[in-house]
N, C-alpha and C positions, 0 to 999 in steps of 0.2 A: 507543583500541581497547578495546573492555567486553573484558573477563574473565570467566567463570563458574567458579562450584566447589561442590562439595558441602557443603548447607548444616551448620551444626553442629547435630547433636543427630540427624542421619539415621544410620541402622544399616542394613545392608547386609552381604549374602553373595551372590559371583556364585556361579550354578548352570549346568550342561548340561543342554540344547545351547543357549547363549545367550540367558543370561535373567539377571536380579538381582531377587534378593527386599529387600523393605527396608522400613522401619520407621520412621518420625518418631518418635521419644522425647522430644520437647515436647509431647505430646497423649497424653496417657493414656488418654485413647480411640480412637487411632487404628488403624487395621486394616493387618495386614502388605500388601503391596503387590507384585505379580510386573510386574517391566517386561519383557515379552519382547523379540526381535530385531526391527529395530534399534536400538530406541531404548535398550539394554543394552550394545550396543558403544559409543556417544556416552558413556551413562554410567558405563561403565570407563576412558576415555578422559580423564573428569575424576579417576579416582581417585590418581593420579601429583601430583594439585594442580591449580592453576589453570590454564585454557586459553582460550587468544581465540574470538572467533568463528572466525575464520579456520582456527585447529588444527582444530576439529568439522567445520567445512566438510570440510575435507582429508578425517579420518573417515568422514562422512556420503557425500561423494561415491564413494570407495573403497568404499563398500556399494551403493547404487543410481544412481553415476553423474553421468547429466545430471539427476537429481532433488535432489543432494547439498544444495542451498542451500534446497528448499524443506523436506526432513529436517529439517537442523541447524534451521531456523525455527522447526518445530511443536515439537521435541524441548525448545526453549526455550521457546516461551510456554506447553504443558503442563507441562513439565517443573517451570518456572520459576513458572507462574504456582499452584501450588498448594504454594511455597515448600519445592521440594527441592532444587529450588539455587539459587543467588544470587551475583548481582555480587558478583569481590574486588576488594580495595581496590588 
């Protein structure tokens, strides 16, 4: 079962009313970044450590439901795919 976690060298502050700002600090030019709701809740949800799909799923549904699997989806290949988080070992 994949894992994801909060990549190393991302910075982050959650904020009200549900939102995380955050920062890639391997790119010295990268621009602070606001993830609002929900894709904030998923990503506090990694901040306790690594989590299955299956834990986000749980999350993601608990916010929209019968949409929960197609959430936790996009939350990963966005999320993931502009490497702020990543498979643990």
């Amino acid at each position: 079962m994949t894992r994801w976690r909060i990549a190393d060298g991302i910075a982050w502050v959650a904020a009200e009313p549900r939102r995380v700002a955050l920062i890639d600090t391997r790119d010295p030019l990268a621009q602070p970044m606001l993830v609002p709701s929900p894709f904030a809740e998923l990503w506090e949800a990694l901040a306790d450590g690594p989590r299955s799909e299956s834990d986000l799923l749980e999350v993601a549904t608990g916010l929209v439901q019968d949409e929960g699997e197609a959430l936790r989806d996009e939350f990963i290949r966005s999320i993931g795919g502009v490497g702020l988080i990543e498979r643990a070992a």
